[in-house]
N, C-alpha and C positions, 0 to 999 in steps of 0.2 A: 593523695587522690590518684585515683586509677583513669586512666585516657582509654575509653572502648573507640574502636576505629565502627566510624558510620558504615550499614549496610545496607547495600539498595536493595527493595523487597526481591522476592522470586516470582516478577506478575510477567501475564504476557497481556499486553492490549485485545481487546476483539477487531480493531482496523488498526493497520496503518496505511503510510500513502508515503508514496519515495516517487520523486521529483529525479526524472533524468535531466543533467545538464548536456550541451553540445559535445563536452571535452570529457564525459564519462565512458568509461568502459561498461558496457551492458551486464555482462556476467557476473560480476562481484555484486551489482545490486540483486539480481536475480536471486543469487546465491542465498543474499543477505534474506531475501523476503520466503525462501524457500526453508532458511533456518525459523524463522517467527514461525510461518504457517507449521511447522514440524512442533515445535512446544505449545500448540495452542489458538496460536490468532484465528477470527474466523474470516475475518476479509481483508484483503489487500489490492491497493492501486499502484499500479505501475506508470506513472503518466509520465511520457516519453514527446516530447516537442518536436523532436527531433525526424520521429517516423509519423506523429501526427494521431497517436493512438494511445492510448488506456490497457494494460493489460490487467484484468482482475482476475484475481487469486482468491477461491472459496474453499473453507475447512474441508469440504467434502473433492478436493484435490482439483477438481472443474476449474480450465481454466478459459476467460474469455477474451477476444482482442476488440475492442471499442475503438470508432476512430471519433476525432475530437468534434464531430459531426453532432453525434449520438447523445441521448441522454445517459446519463450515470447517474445511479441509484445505489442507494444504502444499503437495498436490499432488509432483510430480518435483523442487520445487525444494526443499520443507521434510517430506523421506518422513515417516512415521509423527505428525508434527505435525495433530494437530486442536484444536476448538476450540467450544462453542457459547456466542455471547455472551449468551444471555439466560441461561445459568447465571452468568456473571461478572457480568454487569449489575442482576443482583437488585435 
């Protein structure tokens, strides 16, 4: 019997969402979300607690700063999806 080693597909998501913690370094997540949106992704959240704001990331390189006031939307890729985190975040 031959053992093939498992491979994870070659997908990119259309969202993610990366969660800044207090003790995180800003830039390596950035970085991190700047490599997804590079291969493909169409939307990304940056929600940051810390500064109190959302940053989104759209395929068409636009990017916006939402503070947790705001509503947040899925936009094309997540229709009828909103969101405001100062209601979650109580």
């Amino acid at each position: 019997m031959i053992l093939q080693k498992k491979k994870i597909a070659p997908i990119v998501p259309d969202f993610i969402m990366e969660l800044r913690l207090p003790s995180d370094n800003l830039q390596p997540i950035k970085d991190k979300i700047a490599e997804f949106m590079e291969c493909g992704c169409q939307l990304a959240w940056l929600i940051d607690p810390v500064l109190q704001q959302t940053t989104i990331y759209k395929a068409d390189s636009n990017e916006e700063i939402v503070s947790f006031d705001k509503m947040l939307t899925g936009g094309d890729v997540l229709p009828e999806f909103e969101v405001k985190l100062s209601e979650l975040l109580e």
